[in-house]
C-alpha positions as CSV (number, residue, x, y, z in Angstrom):
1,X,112.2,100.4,73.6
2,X,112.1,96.6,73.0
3,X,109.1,94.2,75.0
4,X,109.8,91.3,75.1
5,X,106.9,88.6,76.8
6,X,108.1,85.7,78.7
7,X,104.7,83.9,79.3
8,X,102.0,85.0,81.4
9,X,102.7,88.1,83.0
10,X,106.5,88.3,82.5
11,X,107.6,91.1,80.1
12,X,111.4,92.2,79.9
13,X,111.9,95.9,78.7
14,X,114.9,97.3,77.4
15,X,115.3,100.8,77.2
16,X,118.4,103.3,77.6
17,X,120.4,100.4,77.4
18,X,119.0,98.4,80.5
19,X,117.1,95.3,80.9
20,X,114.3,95.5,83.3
21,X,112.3,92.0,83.8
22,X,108.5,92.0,85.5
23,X,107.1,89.3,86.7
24,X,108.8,85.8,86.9
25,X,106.4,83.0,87.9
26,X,105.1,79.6,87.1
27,X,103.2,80.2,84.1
28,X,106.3,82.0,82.6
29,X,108.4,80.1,80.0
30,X,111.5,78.3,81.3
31,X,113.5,81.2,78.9
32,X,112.6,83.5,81.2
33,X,114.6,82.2,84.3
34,X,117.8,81.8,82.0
35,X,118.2,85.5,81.3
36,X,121.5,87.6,82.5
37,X,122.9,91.0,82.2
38,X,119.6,92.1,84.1
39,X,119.6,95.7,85.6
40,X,116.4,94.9,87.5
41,X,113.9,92.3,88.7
42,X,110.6,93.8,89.8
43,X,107.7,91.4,91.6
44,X,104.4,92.9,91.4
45,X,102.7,90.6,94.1
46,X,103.0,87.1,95.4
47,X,101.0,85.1,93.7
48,X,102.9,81.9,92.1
49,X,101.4,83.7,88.5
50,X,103.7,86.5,88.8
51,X,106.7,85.0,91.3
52,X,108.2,81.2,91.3
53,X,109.7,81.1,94.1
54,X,111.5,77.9,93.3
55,X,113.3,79.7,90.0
56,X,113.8,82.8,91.4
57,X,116.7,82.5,93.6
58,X,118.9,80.9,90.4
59,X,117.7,84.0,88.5
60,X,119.1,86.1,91.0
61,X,122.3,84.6,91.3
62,X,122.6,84.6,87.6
63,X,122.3,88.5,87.8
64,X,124.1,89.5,91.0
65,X,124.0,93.2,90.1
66,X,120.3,93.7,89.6
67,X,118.6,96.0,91.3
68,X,115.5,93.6,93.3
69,X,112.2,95.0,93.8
70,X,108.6,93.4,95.0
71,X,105.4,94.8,96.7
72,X,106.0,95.2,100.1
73,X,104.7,91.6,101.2
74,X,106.8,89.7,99.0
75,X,110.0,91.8,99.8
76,X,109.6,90.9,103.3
77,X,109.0,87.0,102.5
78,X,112.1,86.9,100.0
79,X,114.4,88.7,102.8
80,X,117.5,90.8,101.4
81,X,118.5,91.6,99.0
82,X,115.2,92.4,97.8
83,X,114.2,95.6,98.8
84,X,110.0,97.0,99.3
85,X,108.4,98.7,96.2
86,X,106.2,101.0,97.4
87,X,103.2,103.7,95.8
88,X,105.3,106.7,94.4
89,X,108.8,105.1,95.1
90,X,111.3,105.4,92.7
91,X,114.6,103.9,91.6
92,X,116.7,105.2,89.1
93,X,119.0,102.8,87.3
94,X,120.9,104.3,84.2
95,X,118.6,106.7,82.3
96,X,115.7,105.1,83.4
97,X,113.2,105.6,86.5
98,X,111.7,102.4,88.2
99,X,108.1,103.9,89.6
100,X,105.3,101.9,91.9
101,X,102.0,102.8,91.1
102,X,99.4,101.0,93.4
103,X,98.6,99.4,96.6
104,X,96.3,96.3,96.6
105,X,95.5,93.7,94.6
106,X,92.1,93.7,92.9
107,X,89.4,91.6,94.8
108,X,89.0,87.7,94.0
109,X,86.4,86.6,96.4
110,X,85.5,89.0,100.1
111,X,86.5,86.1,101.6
112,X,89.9,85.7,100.6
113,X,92.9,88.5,101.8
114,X,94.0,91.2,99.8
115,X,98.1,91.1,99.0
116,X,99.9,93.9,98.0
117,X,100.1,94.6,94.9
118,X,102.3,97.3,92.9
119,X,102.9,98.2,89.3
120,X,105.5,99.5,87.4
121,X,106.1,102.6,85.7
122,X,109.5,102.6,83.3
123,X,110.4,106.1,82.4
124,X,113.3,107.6,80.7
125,X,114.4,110.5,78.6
126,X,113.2,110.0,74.8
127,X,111.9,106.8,75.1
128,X,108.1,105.7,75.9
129,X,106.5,105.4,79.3
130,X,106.3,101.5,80.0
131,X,103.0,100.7,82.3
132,X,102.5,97.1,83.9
133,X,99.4,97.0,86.3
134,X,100.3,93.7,88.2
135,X,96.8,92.7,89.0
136,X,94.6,95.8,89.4
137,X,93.0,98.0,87.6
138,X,93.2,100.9,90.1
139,X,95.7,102.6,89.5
140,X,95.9,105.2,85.9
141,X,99.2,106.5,85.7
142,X,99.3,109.6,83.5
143,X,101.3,109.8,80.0
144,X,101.7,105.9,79.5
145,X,102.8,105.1,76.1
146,X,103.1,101.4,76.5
147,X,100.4,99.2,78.3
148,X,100.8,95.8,79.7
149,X,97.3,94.7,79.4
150,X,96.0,92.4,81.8
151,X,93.7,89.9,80.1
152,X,91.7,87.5,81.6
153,X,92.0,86.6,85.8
154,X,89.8,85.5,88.5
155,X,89.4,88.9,89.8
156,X,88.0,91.0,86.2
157,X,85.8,91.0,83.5
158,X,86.0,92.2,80.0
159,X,83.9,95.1,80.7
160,X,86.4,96.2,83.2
161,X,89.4,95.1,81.1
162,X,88.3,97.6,78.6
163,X,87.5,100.5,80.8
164,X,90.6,100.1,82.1
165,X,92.6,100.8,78.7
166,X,89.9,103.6,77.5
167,X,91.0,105.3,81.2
168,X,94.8,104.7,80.5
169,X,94.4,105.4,77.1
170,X,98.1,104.4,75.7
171,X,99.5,104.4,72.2
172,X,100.2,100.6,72.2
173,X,99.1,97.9,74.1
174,X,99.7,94.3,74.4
175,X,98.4,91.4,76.4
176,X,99.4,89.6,79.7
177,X,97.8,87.6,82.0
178,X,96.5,85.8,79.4
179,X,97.4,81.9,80.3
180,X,94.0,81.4,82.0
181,X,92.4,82.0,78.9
182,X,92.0,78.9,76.3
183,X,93.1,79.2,72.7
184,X,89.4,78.6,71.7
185,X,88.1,81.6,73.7
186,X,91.1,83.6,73.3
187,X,89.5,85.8,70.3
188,X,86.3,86.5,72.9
189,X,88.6,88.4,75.3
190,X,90.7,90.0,72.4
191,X,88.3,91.2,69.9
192,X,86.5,92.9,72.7
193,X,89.7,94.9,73.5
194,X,89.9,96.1,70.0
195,X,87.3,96.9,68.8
196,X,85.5,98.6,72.0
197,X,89.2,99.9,73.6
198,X,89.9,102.9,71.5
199,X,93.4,102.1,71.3
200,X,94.7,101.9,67.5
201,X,97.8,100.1,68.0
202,X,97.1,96.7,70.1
203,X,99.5,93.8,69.9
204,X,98.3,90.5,70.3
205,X,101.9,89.2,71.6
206,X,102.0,85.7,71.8
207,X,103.3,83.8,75.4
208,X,106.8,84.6,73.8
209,X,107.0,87.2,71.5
210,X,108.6,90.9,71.1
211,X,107.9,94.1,69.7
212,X,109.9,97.2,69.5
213,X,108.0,100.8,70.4
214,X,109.6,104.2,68.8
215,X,108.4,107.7,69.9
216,X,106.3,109.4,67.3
217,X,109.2,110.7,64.8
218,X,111.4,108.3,65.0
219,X,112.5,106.2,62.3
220,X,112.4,101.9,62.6
């Protein structure tokens, strides 16, 4: 399995010989927005942070085979072809298996609404379980191998950001949602994460960085 991040909270996985890309919004690098042979674009939610709508519909044309997913809200905004990624759905393109995991959106203020939000689950035989939360810590997927980590947002706090990835408890994780953090407080956030997450093997990915994951065994 290769991650690679896109800014933000965009991550492309490759696994089993597909592409799958999470999470195309504003934040994300312009990069993002020129990638093809894509097998899948999955939205978590609606917020600009995690879908552009201005780009989008030029990455969709550039890859007009690609399976389109989103939280039900955002499906129904975008119109067809994207279709409603639900709790427990799943999609199966190739080898691998496309699974929501969650409902709602964490809580940024009572007053404000509460979107759908869904996270991903990338599974596929021989290859590590892929985990990206969108923005809740709610849902704990079992038997994740690879954690997108959410980082810093409006609606957490470090103390949940690490109770989060004791609960999940992966073999490697790496940081997203990490553009509203500055580069002098950056280290606050991270060091937190390592040395109070229990989690041996965290990558601090920059906006635009990759990393390849092997199953225990396997040779690089």
């Amino acid at each position: 399995m290769q991650i690679t991040r896109f800014g933000h909270a965009a991550v492309l996985v490759e696994s089993s010989g597909r592409r799958i890309l999470v999470d195309p919004g504003v934040f994300s690098s312009p990069a993002v927005f020129e990638l093809d042979h894509l097998d899948a674009v999955v939205v978590t939610h609606q917020h600009p942070d995690h879908l552009d709508r201005d780009r989008v519909g030029a990455l969709v044309a550039a890859n007009p085979e690609a399976l389109l997913l989103a939280d039900p809200m955002s499906a129904g905004e975008l119109g067809g072809p994207w279709q409603a990624h639900t709790d427990g759905d799943r999609h199966e393109v190739g080898d691998l298996v496309l699974r929501g995991a969650g409902r709602q959106h964490a809580e940024i203020l009572p007053s404000l609404p509460i979107v759908d939000n869904v996270g991903l689950v990338v599974t596929a035989p021989g290859e590590p379980t892929f985990f990206h939360p969108g923005d809740s810590y709610a849902t704990t997927p079992e038997d994740v191998d690879v954690l997108a980590l959410p980082l810093g947002a409006p609606w957490a706090k470090v103390s949940e950001t690490v109770e989060f990835l004791q609960r999940i408890a992966p073999r490697v994780a790496f940081p997203v949602h990490d553009c509203t953090i500055s580069a002098l407080a950056y280290d606050i956030y991270w060091n937190h994460v390592v040395n109070h997450g229990g989690v041996d093997d965290v990558r601090r990915l920059d906006q635009t960085a990759g990393t390849e994951v092997l199953l225990a065994g396997e040779d690089a």
